[in-house]
C-alpha positions as CSV (number, residue, x, y, z in Angstrom):
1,X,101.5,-3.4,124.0
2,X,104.2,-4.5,126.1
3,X,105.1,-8.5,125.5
4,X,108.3,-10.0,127.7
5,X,110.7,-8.5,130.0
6,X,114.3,-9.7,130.0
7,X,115.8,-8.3,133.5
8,X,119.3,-7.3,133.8
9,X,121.7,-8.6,136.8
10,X,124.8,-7.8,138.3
11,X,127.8,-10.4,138.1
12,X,131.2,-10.5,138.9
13,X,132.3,-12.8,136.7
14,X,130.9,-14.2,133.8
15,X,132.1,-17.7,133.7
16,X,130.9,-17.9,137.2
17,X,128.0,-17.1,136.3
18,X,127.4,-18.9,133.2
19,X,128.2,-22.0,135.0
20,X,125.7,-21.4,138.1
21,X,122.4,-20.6,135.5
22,X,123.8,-23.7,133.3
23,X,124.8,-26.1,135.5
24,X,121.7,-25.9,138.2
25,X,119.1,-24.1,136.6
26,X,119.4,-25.4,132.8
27,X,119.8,-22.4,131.1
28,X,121.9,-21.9,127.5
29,X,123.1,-19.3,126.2
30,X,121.6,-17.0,124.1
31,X,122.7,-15.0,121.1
32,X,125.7,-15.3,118.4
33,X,127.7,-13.3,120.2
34,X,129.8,-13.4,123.1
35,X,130.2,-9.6,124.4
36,X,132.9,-9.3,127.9
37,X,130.8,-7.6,130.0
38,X,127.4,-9.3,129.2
39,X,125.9,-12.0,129.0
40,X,122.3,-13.0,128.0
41,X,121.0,-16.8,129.1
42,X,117.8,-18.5,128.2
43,X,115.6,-21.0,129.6
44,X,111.8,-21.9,128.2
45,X,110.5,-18.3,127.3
46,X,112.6,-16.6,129.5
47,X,116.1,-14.5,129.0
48,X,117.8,-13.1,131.9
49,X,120.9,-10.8,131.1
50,X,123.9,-9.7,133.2
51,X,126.2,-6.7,133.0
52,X,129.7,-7.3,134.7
53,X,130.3,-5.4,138.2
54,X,133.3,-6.2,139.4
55,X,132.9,-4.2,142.5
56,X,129.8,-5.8,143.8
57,X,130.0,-6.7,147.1
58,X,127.1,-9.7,146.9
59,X,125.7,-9.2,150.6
60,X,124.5,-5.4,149.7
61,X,122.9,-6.7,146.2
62,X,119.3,-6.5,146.0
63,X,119.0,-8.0,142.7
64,X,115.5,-9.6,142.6
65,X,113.5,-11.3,139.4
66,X,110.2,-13.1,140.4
67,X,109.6,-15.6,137.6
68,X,106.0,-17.6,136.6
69,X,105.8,-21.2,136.0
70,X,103.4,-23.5,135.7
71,X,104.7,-26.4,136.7
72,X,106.7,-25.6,140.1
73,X,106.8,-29.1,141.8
74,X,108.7,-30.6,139.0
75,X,110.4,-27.1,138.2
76,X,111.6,-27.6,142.2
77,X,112.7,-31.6,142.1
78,X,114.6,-31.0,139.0
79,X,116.6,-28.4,140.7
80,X,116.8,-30.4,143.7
81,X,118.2,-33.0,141.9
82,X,120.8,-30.9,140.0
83,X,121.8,-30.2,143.9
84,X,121.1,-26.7,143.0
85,X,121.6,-24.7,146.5
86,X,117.8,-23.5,147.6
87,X,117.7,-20.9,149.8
88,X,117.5,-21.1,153.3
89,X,114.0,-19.3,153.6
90,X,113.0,-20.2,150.4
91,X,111.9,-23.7,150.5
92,X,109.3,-24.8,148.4
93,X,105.6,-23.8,150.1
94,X,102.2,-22.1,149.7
95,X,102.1,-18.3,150.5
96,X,99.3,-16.5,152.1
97,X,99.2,-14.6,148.6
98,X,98.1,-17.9,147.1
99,X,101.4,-18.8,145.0
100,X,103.4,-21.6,145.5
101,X,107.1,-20.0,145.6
102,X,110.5,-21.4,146.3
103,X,113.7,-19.2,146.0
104,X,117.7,-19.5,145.0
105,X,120.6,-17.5,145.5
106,X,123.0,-17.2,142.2
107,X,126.9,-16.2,143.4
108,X,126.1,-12.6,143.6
109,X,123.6,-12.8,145.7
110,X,120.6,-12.3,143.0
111,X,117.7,-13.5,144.5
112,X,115.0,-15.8,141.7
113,X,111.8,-16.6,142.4
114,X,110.0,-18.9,141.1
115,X,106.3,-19.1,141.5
116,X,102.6,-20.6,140.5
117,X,99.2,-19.6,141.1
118,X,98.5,-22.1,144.2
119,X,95.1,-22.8,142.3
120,X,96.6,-24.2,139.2
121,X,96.4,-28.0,138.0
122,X,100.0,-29.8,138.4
123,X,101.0,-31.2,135.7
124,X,103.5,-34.0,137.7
């Protein structure tokens, strides 16, 4: 029954973040409306939404999505060469899980995962 999940995340500021999912990870925006306090962003068959929280304090935020690819190397170059800031423990590698993750850090401290089953073709 169930289909999709669009996870909601904290943000301070919307044009912060906007510009951070745009800029580095090639989102767009999604919907005909543009709401204060929310925002919804796209990418591939993904949404991600945020909900403003102006009081966040970004190093107590445990905000966490763990998103599926299928083509992580060039999912990781591209981001790589839209200088988008990796994390520092989140470089590209092969888990003991057998996924292939890397990691980023949006402005409030959201942590994104990206991964792929380690046993899956690459299409590079």
């Amino acid at each position: 029954m169930l289909t999709t999940i669009h996870p909601k995340l904290p943000m301070r500021d919307k044009k912060i973040t906007q510009d951070f999912y745009t800029r580095y990870l090639s989102f767009s925006t999604f919907g005909n409306r543009d709401y204060d306090n929310y925002l919804m962003l796209q990418k591939d068959a993904i949404q991600i939404h945020f909900f403003e929280f102006k009081a966040l304090y970004p190093n107590e935020n445990y905000g966490q999505v763990y998103i599926r690819t299928n083509a992580i190397h060039l999912l990781y170059n591209t981001l790589l060469a839209n200088h988008c800031p990796i994390h520092p423990n989140g470089h590209l590698t092969t888990k003991p899980w057998g996924q292939i993750e890397f990691s980023v850090l949006d402005p409030d401290n959201n942590l994104l995962t990206f991964g792929q089953d380690a046993d899956l073709p690459n299409p590079e």
